[in-house]
MARDOTI-833979 format. One record per residue (C-alpha): x, y, z. Coordinates in pm, 1 decimal, decimal comma, m for minus. Layout:
residues N
> X / Y / Z
> X / Y / Z
...
end
This chain:
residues 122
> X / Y / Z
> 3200,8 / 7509,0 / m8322,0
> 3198,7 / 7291,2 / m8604,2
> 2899,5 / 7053,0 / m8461,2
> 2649,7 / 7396,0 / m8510,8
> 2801,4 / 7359,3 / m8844,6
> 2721,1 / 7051,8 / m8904,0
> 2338,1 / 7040,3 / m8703,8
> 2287,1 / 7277,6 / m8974,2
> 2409,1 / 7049,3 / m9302,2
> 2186,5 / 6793,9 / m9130,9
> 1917,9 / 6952,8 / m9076,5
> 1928,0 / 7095,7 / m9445,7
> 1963,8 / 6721,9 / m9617,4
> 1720,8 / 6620,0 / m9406,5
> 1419,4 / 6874,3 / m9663,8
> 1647,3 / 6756,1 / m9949,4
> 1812,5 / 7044,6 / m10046,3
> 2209,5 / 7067,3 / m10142,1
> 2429,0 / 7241,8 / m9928,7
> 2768,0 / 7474,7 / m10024,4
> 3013,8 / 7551,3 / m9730,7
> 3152,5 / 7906,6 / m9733,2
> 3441,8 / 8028,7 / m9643,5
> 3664,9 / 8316,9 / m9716,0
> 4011,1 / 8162,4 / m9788,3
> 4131,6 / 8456,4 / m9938,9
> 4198,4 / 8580,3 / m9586,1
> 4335,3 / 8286,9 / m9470,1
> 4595,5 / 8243,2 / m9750,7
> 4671,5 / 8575,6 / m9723,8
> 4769,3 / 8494,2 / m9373,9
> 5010,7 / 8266,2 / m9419,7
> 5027,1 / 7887,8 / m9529,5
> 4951,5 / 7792,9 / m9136,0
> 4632,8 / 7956,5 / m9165,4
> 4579,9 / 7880,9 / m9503,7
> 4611,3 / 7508,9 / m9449,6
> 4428,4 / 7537,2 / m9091,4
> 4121,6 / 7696,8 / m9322,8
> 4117,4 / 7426,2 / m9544,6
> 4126,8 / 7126,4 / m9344,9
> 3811,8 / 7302,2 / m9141,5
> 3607,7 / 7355,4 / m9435,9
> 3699,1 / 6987,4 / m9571,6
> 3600,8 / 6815,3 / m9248,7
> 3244,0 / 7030,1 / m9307,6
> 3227,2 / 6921,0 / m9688,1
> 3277,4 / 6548,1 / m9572,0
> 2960,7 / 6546,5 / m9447,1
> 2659,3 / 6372,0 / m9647,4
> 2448,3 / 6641,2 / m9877,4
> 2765,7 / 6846,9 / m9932,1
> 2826,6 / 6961,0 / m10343,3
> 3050,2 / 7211,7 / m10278,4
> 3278,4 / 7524,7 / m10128,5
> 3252,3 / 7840,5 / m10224,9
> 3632,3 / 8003,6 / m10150,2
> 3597,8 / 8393,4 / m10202,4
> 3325,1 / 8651,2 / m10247,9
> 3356,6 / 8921,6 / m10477,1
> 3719,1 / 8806,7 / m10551,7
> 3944,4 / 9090,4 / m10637,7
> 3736,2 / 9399,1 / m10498,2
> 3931,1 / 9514,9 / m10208,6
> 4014,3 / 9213,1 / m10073,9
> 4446,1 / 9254,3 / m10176,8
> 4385,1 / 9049,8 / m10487,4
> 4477,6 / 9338,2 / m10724,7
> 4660,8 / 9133,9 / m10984,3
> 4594,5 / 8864,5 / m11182,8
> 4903,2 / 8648,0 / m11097,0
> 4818,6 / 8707,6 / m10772,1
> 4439,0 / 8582,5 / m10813,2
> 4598,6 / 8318,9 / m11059,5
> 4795,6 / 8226,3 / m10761,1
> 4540,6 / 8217,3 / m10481,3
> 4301,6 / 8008,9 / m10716,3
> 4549,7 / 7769,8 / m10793,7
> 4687,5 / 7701,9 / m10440,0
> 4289,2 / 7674,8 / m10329,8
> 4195,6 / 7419,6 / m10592,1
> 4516,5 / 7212,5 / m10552,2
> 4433,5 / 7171,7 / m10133,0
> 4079,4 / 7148,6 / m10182,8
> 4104,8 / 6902,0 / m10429,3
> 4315,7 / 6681,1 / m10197,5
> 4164,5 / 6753,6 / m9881,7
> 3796,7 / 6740,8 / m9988,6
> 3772,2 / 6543,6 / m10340,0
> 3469,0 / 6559,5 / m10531,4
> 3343,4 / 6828,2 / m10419,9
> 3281,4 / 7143,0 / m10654,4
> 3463,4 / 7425,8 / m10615,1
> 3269,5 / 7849,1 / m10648,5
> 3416,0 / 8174,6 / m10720,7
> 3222,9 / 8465,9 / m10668,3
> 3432,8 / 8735,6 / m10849,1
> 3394,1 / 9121,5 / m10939,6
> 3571,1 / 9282,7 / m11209,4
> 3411,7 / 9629,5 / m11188,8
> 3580,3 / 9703,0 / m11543,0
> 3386,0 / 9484,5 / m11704,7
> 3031,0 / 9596,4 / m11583,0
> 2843,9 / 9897,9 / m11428,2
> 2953,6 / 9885,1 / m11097,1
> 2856,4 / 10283,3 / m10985,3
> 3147,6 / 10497,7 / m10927,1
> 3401,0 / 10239,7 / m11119,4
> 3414,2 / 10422,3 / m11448,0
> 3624,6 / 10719,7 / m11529,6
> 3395,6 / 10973,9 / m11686,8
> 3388,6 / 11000,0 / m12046,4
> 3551,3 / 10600,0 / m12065,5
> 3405,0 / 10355,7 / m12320,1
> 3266,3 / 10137,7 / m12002,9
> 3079,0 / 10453,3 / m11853,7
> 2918,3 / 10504,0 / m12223,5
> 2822,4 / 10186,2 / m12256,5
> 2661,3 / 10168,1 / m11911,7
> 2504,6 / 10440,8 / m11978,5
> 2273,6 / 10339,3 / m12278,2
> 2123,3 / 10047,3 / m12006,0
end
């Protein structure tokens, strides 16, 4: 129920601190623009409250989640900032993203590739 939500964002302005909703709208846009929208509008009505900086969208965006191309992450991204931006303005938006070819993420270098050298001299 949104008003535990909410208790919560209260209660945590109340010490001072800043709060971030989070939400996985990967899922939801992945189900469909009803659900999609549904997720958004949820998560905006949460933001709106006082203390609020921001939403963060996805964790570890692009690591088994279905988002195994970049126009397809270019995609989701865009269609979340566009609604968010609309339905909860002001607020800051957070990607937490993995790109296991990029870093030393065990078991996510072939053997012998420049990546797995590299994360080997750490």
């Amino acid at each position: 129920p949104l008003g535990d939500y909410q208790a919560a964002e209260q209660a945590a302005v109340a010490v001072h601190l800043k709060v971030w909703i989070e939400t996985d709208l990967v899922k939801r846009w992945e189900e469909g623009p009803t659900w999609f929208r549904a997720a958004v509008s949820r998560v905006a009505e949460l933001a709106s409250q006082p203390g609020v900086v921001g939403i963060k969208i996805a964790d570890e965006l692009g690591y088994n989640d279905g988002m195994n191309s970049a126009s397809r992450i270019r995609r989701f991204l865009s269609d979340a900032a566009r609604a968010l931006h609309a339905a909860a303005p002001g607020k800051q938006i957070l990607v937490d993203l993995v790109v296991p070819q990029l870093g030393c993420l065990p078991g996510h270098q072939a053997a012998g590739s420049p990546a797995a050298r590299g994360c080997a001299r750490f």
